[in-house]
ZAMARGU-4260 file (C-alpha; in steps of 0.2 Angstrom, whole numbers, plus 5000, padded with zeros to 4 digits):
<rodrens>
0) 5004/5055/4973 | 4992/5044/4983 | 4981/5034/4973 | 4964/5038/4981 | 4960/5019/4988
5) 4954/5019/5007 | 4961/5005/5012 | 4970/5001/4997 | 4968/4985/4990 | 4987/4981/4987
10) 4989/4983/5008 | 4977/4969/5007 | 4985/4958/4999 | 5004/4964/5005 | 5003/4960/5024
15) 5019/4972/5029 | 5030/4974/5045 | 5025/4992/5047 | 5007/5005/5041 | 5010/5004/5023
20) 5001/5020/5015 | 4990/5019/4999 | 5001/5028/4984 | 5002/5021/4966 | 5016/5011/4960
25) 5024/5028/4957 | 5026/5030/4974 | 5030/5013/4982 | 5039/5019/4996 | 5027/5016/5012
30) 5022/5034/5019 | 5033/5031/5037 | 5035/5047/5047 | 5042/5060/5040 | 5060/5060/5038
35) 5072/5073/5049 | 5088/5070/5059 | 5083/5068/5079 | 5096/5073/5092 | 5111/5066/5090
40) 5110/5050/5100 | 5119/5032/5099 | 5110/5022/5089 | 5117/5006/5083 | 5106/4994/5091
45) 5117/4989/5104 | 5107/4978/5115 | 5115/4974/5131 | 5121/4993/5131 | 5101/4999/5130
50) 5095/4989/5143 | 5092/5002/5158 | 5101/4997/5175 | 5087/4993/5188 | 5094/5006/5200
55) 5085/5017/5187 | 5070/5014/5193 | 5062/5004/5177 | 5060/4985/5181 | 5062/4971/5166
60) 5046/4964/5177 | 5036/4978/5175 | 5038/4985/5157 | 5053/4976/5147 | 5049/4988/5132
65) 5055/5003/5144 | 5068/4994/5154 | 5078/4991/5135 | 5072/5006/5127 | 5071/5022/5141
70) 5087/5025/5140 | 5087/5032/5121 | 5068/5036/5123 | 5075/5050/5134 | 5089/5055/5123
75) 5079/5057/5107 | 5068/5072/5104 | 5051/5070/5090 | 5059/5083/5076 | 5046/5097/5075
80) 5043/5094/5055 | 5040/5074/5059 | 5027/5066/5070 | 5041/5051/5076 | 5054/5043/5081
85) 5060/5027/5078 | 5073/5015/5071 | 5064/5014/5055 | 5064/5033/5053 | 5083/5034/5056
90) 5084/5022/5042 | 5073/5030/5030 | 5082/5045/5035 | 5100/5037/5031 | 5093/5030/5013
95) 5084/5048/5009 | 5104/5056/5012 | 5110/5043/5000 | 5098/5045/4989 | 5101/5065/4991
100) 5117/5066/4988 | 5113/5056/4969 | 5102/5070/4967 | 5114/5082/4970 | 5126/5075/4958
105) 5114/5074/4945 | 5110/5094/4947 | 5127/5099/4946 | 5130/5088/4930 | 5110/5092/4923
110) 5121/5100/4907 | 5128/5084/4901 | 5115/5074/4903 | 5108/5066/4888 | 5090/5070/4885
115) 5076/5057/4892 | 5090/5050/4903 | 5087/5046/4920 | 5101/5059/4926 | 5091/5072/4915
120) 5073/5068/4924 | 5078/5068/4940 | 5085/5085/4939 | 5074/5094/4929 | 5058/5086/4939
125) 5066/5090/4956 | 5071/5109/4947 | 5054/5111/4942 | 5048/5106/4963 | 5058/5120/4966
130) 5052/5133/4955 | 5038/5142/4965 | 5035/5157/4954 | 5032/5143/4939 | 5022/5131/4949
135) 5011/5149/4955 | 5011/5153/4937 | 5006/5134/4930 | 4993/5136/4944 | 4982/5118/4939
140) 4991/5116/4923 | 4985/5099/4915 | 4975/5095/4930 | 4963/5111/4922 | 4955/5101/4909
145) 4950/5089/4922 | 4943/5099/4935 | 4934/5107/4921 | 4924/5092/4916 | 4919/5089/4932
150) 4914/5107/4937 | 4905/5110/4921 | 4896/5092/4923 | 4877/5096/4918 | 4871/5079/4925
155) 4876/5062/4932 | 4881/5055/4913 | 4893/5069/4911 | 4898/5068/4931 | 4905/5050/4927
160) 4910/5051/4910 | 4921/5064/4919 | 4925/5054/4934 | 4929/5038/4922 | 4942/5050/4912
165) 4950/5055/4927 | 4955/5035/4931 | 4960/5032/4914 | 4973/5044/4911 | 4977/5048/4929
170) 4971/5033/4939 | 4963/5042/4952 | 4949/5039/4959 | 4934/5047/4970 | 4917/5040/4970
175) 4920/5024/4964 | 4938/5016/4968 | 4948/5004/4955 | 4962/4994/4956 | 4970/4981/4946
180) 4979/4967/4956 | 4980/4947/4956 | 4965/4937/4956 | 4965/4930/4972 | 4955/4914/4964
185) 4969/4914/4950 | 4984/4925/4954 | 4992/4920/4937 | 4980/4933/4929 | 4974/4952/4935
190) 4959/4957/4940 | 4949/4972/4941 | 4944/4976/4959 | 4931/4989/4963 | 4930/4997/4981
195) 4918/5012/4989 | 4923/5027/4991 | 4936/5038/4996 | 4933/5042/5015 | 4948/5055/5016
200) 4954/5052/5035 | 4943/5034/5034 | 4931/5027/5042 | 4936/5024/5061 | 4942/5042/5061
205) 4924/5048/5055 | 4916/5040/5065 | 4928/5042/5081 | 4915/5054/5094 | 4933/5059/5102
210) 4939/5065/5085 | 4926/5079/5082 | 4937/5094/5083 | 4949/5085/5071 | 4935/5080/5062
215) 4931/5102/5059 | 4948/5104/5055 | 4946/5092/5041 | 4930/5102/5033 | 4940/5118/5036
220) 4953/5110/5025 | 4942/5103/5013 | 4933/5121/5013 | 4951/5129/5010 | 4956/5119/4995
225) 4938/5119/4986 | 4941/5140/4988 | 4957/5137/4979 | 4945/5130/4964 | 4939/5147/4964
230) 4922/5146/4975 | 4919/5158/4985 | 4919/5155/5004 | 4901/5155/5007 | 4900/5142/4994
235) 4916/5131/4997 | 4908/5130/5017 | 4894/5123/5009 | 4902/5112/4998 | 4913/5104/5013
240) 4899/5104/5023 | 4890/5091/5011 | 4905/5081/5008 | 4906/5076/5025 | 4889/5071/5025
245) 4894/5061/5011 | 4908/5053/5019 | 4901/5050/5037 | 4885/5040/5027 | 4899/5032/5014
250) 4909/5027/5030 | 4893/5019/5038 | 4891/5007/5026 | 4911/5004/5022 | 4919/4988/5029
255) 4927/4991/5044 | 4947/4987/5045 | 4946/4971/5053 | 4938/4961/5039 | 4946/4970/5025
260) 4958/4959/5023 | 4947/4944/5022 | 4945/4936/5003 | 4928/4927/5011 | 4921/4942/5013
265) 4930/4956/4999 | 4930/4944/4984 | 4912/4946/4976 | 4915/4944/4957 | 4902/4952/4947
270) 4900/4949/4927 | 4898/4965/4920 | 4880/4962/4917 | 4878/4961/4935 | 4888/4974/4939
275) 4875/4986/4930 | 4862/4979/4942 | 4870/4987/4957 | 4869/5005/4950 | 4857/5015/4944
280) 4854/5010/4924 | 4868/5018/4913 | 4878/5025/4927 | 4890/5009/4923 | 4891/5011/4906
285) 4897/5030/4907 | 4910/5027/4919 | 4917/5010/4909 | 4918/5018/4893 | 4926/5035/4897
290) 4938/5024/4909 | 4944/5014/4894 | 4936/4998/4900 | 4924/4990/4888 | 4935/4975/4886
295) 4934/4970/4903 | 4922/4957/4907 | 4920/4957/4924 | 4923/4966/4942 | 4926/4960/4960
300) 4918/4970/4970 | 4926/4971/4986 | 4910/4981/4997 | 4894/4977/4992 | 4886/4987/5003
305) 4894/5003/5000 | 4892/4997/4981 | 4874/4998/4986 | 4875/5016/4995 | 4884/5024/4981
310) 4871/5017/4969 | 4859/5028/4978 | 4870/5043/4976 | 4871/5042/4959 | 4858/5053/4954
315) 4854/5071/4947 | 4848/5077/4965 | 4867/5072/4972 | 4876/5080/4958 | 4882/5097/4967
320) 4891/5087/4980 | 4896/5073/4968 | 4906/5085/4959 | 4912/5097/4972 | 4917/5080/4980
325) 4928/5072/4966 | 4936/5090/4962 | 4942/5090/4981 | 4949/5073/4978 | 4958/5076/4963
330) 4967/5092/4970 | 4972/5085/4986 | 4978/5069/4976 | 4990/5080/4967 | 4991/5095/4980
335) 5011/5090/4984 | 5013/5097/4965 | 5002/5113/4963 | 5007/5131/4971 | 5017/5133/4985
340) 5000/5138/4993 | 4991/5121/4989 | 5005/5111/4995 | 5005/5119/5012 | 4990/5118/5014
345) 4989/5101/5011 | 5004/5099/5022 | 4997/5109/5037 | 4982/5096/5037 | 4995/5081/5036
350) 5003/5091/5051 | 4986/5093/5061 | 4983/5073/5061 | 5000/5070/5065 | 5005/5083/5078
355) 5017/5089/5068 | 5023/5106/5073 | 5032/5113/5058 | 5033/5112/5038 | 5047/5106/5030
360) 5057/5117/5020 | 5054/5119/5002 | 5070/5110/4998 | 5066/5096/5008 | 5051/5093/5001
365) 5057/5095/4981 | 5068/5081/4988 | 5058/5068/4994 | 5046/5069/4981 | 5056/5068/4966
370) 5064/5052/4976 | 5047/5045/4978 | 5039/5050/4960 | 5056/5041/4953 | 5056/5028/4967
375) 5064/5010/4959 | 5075/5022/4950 | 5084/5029/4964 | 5081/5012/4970 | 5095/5005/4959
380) 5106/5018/4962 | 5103/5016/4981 | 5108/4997/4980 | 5125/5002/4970 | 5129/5010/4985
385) 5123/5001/5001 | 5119/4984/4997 | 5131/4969/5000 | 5129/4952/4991 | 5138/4946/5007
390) 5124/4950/5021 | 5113/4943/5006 | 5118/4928/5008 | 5120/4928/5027 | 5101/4935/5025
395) 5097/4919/5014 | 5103/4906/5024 | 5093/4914/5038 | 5078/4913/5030 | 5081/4896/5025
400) 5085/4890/5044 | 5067/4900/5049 | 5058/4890/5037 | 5063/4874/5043 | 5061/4877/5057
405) 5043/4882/5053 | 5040/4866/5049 | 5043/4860/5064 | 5034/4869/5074 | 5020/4865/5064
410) 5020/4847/5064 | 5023/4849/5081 | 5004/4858/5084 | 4994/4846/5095 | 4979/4856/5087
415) 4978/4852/5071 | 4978/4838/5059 | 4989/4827/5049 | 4979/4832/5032 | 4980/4851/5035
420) 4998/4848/5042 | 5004/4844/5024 | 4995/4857/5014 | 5005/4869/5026 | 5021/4861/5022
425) 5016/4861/5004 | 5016/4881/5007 | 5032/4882/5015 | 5039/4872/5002 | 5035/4883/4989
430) 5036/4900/4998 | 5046/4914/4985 | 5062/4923/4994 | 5067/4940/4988 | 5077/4948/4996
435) 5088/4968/4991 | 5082/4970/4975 | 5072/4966/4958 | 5082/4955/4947 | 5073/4965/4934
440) 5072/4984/4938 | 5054/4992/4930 | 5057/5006/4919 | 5037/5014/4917 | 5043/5031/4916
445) 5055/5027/4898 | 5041/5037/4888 | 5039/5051/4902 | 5046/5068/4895 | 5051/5079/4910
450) 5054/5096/4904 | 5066/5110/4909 | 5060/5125/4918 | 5069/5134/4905 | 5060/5126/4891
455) 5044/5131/4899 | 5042/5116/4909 | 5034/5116/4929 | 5031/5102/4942 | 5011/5099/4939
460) 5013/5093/4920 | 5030/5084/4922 | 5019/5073/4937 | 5006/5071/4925 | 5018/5063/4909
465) 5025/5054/4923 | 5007/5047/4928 | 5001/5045/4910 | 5017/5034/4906 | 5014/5025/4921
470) 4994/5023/4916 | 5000/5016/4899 | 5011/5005/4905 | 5000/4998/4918 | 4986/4996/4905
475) 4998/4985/4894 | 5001/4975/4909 | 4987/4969/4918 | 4980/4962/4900 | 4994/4951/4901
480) 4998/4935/4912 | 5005/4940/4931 | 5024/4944/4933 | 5029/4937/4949 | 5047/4945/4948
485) 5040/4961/4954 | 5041/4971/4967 | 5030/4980/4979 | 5043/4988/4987 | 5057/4998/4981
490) 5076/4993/4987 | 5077/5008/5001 | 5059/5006/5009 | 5064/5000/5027 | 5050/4987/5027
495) 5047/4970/5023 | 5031/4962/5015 | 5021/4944/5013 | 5012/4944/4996 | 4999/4929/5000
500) 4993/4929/4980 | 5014/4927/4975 | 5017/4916/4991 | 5032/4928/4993 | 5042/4936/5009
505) 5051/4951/5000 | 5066/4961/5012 | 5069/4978/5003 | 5089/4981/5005 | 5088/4995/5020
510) 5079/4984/5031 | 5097/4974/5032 | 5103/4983/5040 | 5109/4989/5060 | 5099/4987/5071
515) 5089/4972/5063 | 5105/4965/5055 | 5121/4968/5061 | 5136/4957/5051 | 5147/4957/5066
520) 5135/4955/5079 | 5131/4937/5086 | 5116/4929/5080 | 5107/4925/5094 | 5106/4945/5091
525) 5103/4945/5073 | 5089/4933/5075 | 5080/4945/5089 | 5081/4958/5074 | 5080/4953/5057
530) 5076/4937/5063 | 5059/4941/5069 | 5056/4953/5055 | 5057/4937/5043 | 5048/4926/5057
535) 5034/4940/5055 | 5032/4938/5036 | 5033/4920/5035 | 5020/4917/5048 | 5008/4930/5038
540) 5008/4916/5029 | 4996/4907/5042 | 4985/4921/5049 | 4968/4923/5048 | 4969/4929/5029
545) 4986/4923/5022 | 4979/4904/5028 | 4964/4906/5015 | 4977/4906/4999 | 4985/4891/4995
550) 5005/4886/4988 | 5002/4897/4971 | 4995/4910/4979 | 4975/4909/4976 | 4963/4910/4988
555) 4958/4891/4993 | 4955/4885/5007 | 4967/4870/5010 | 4960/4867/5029 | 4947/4853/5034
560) 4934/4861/5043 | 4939/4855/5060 | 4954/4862/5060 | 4949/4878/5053 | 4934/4882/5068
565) 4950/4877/5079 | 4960/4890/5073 | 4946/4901/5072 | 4945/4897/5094 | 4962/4900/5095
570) 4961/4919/5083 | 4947/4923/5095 | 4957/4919/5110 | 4972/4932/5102 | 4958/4947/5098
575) 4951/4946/5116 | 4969/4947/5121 | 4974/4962/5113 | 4959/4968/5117 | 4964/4971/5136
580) 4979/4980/5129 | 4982/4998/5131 | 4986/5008/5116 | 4988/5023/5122 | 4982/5033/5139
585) 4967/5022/5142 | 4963/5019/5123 | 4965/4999/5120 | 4972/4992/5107 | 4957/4984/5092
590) 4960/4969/5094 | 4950/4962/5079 | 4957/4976/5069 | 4976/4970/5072 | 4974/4952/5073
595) 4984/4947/5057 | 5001/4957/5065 | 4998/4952/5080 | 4997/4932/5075 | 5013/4937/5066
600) 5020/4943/5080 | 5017/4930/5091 | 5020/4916/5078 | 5036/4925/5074 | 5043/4925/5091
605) 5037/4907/5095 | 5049/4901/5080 | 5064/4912/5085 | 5064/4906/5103 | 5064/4888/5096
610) 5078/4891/5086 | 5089/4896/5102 | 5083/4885/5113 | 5084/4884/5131 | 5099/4894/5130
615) 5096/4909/5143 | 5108/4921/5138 | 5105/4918/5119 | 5089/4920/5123 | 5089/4939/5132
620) 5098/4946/5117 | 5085/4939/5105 | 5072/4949/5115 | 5084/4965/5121 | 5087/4964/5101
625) 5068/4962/5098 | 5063/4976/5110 | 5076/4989/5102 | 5070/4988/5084 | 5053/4994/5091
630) 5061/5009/5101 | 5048/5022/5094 | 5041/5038/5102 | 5026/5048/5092 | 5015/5064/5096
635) 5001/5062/5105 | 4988/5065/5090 | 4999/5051/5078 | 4997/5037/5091 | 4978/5042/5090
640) 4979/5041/5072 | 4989/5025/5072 | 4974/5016/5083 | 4961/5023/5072 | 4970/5016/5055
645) 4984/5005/5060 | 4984/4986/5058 | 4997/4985/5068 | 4997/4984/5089 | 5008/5002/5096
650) 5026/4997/5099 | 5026/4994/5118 | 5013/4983/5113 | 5022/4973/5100 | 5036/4970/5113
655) 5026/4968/5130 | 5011/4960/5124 | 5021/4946/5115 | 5035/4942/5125 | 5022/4939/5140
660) 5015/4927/5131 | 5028/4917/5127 | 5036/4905/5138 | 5053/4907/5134 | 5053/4922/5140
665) 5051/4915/5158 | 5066/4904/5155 | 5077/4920/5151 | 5071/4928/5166 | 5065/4916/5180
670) 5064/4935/5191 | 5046/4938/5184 | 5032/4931/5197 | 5015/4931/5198 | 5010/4950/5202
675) 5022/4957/5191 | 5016/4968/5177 | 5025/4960/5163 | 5017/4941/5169 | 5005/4931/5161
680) 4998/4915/5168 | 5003/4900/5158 | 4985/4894/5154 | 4984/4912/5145 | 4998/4916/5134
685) 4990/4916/5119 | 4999/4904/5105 | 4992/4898/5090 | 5009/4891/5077
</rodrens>
């Protein structure tokens, strides 16, 4: 389930190739688009092929994304139970088949499974997803207990006694948001972060004046799901009512997404004393001790104004939307798992956001969820069956040739100095690969017990054994020293991540795959593909955040101060840039919002076209490859969503807007002038590695 964390801390810190969404460790797969075939259209990733002729009317000069791309652009329909298109989604698509067919198998052979194993949980938990009359009959089932205390909460004590229980046996959260993750000033050791509150669509959505009649849509489903608690409808209007009031004033004083990411401004550590100061006296205490916290002896707090604004809240006159507020949380946490009439209901407002036109079928949805609840264990089972230890290494030694040359391209900046220079090679040098697969696989769910819908089992309480396992792992854990083996991602995410507090660029196995990597294609190609996914993670390394933590992975900052204000010129430069960019029919781009990616875009590209040179028709397939693995096409109301929440530039955007500004791409096509669309005068291509 998503863990309820607005602009989850763990994104913070993993700076990934795509929108990663906020889900517990459960659930590591990022929440791409939804997963259904397309039309059935070539799409290996052929470069040269997807190129458009010009007597198509689409000019390289004028938009290079659509002169590669139109041709399977037109081809490929949105699926009407998915709110995209894109090479990513056929991918995720291919590993969910995979992944199915495991499933399958373990179904048909449920009867000589052995008890507790792997074979006998996935079967019985997906059985038990697809048991309606058992999940109508289980109605809350251990979830009850919970809601109760919150519902039957006679004042703020009992409110977050309540609220503390919830994130220690469940690790959800509402009102107040915890996370556990590295130290940024000692990653070696865990932290315990505290964020505000949960904003539901967030805070850029809220507080879109465009957005108002999505905005009413969102209190008709928060209105809908409280009357599923059993309030009546004149009471649940009332109750959604306040809580967008709640949200809307929450939002105002919440960080907005550009400096999320920022450790000068998110890392506040607070000793415990201290953190009682910024809430009213005892509220602290309550929450800490039902939440199984007393041994901990200090917080980061991550936004102290919202810490402030909740304080405020915290009070016996709040109470009735407190509570109403964190009883909608909880549910539509764990809505995927209730009655088939909670889930669609939680699904129809997924659908509303996205543009999506139909649900997915029951089966479908069974499906996904038990591969995402049992995620690094079909993860395993996934890399017995697609992952080569030969593209491995050919991956490897790609990586290494990117590094180095990294290092050159920084110690060829005129911009900064010698003394900054080394303290970047010093990074490099010890930057972590990990590429496929964990050498050691997690096993949190050993203790789980998913019961048999014949033995009286149903999907709610076999999720919540499998989040109280989890729980009790994680609780073991993060008292002990960091393990930098692990993995933020499971082996069939189609994604890539940089982990500034492990130092570490981490390619999941589906990634390697066509078309970012291609075995038997030329790697002038490969490097337009997978090339600059790895380009991209590396220079994450040096954006405006990931250059504030140093070799170990600890926020320190290992610039001297004139180089860093010059940095600082040349970040400016790229956010007034992208800035000028539309996103999407006259909606620009945020360019302060998405000026991590885009540095690691551009830094990306810089590097690959350095590898290859001056080489013009090495160069054209590194950006024909480059343009392709962006092909994407979304529904009007997603690319809306994806300005509000991504940190990431659309995809025209991410091919268009970089090659532009990079020379090399005026070597490869000598064609584009002055007056062209896709030209950008030399003195204002935006460079910074």
């Amino acid at each position: 389930m998503k863990n309820r964390i607005k602009f989850c801390l763990i994104a913070i810190l993993m700076m990934s190739l795509l929108l990663t969404g906020c889900r517990k460790k459960m659930e590591t797969q990022p929440e791409q688009p939804e997963q259904t075939a397309a039309q059935p259209v070539n799409v290996q990733g052929e470069a040269g092929s997807a190129a458009a002729d010009e007597s198509d009317g689409i000019r390289l000069e004028d938009d290079y994304y659509d002169y590669v791309n139109q041709e399977i652009l037109d081809q490929v329909e949105i699926p009407n139970d998915s709110s995209g298109w894109s090479y990513f989604y056929k991918l995720e698509k291919d590993s969910y088949e995979v992944l199915e067919g495991v499933l399958e198998e373990a179904v048909k052979n449920r009867k000589h499974a052995k008890p507790g194993s792997l074979e006998q949980k996935i079967a019985d938990l997906y059985l038990s997803a697809m048991d309606m009359e058992g999940r109508k009959k289980a109605g809350f089932g251990q979830l009850q207990p919970y809601l109760d205390k919150l519902r039957n909460a006679s004042d703020i004590d009992e409110y977050l006694k309540a609220v503390g229980t919830i994130y220690g046996d469940l690790g959800a959260n509402s009102i107040l948001t915890m996370q556990w993750m590295e130290d940024m000033k000692d990653s070696s050791r865990y932290a315990l972060y505290v964020d505000g509150a949960d904003l539901g669509p967030g805070k850029e959505t809220l507080e879109d004046k465009t957005q108002a009649k999505l905005m009413d849509q969102y209190q008709g489903y928060i209105r809908s799901t409280l009357e599923y608690t059993g309030l009546s409808r004149e009471e649940a209007e009332k109750a959604a009512a306040d809580i967008m009031v709640l949200q809307r004033d929450m939002a105002a004083s919440a960080l907005p997404l550009s400096q999320q990411n920022d450790p000068d401004i998110i890392y506040n550590p607070y000793s415990m004393k201290d953190i009682k100061g910024l809430l009213p006296e005892g509220t602290a205490d309550s929450y800490l001790t039902s939440a199984g916290l007393t041994d901990v002896n200090s917080l980061v707090v991550t936004q102290k104004a919202q810490m402030e604004k909740i304080g405020k809240y915290l009070t016996n006159e709040h109470l009735p939307v407190l509570k109403n507020y964190s009883i909608f949380c909880l549910v539509n946490d764990f809505a995927p798992y209730l009655t088939a009439e909670i889930r669609d209901n939680y699904q129809d407002w997924n659908n509303t956001q996205n543009g999506i036109k139909e649900r997915k079928t029951d089966q479908r949805l069974a499906s996904e969820r038990t591969q995402n609840m049992l995620g690094f264990e079909f993860g395993r089972l996934y890399v017995e069956k697609r992952f080569s230890k030969e593209d491995k290494t050919a991956i490897e030694e790609m990586v290494h040739h990117i590094l180095e040359n990294y290092k050159k391209q920084i110690m060829g900046l005129d911009w900064m100095g010698e003394e900054t220079k080394s303290a970047a090679m010093k990074k490099l040098d010890n930057m972590t690969l990990k590429i496929g697969y964990p050498d050691k696989w997690p096993n949190d769910y050993a203790k789980a017990t998913i019961t048999s819908v014949e033995k009286g089992g149903n999907l709610i309480n076999n999720v919540i054994s499998l989040t109280k396992a989890q729980n009790a792992v994680n609780k073991e854990k993060y008292r002990k020293a960091v393990d930098k083996t692990e993995w933020g991602m499971t082996p069939q995410t189609v994604n890539a991540y940089y982990n500034p507090t492990g130092n570490e660029i981490v390619f999941p196995a589906a990634i390697l795959q066509a078309p970012f990597y291609d075995p038997d294609k030329d790697y002038a190609s490969n490097l337009g593909g997978i090339g600059t996914v790895i380009a991209h993670e590396v220079s994450h390394a040096f954006d405006s955040s990931g250059s504030l933590y140093d070799e170990k992975g600890n926020y320190h900052v290992w610039w001297t101060n004139e180089d860093r204000a010059k940095f600082k010129q040349l970040a400016d430069q790229v956010v007034a840039y992208y800035s000028e960019q539309d996103g999407y029919k006259g909606r620009h781009v945020n360019g302060a919002q998405t000026l991590n990616e885009n540095i690691a875009d551009l830094g990306s590209m810089a590097c690959i076209t350095s590898i290859v040179g001056d080489d013009a028709e090495s160069l054209k397939k590194v950006f024909e490859q480059y343009a392709t693995i962006w092909t994407a096409k979304y529904t009007p109301e997603n690319m809306i969503r994806r300005l509000n929440t991504d940190v990431h530039s659309p995809a025209k955007v991410r091919v268009n807007a970089v090659l532009s500004a990079t020379d090399a791409f005026y070597k490869a096509y000598p064609e584009i002038k002055e007056g062209d669309a896709m030209y950008v005068a030399p003195e204002k291509r935006v460079k910074i590695w």
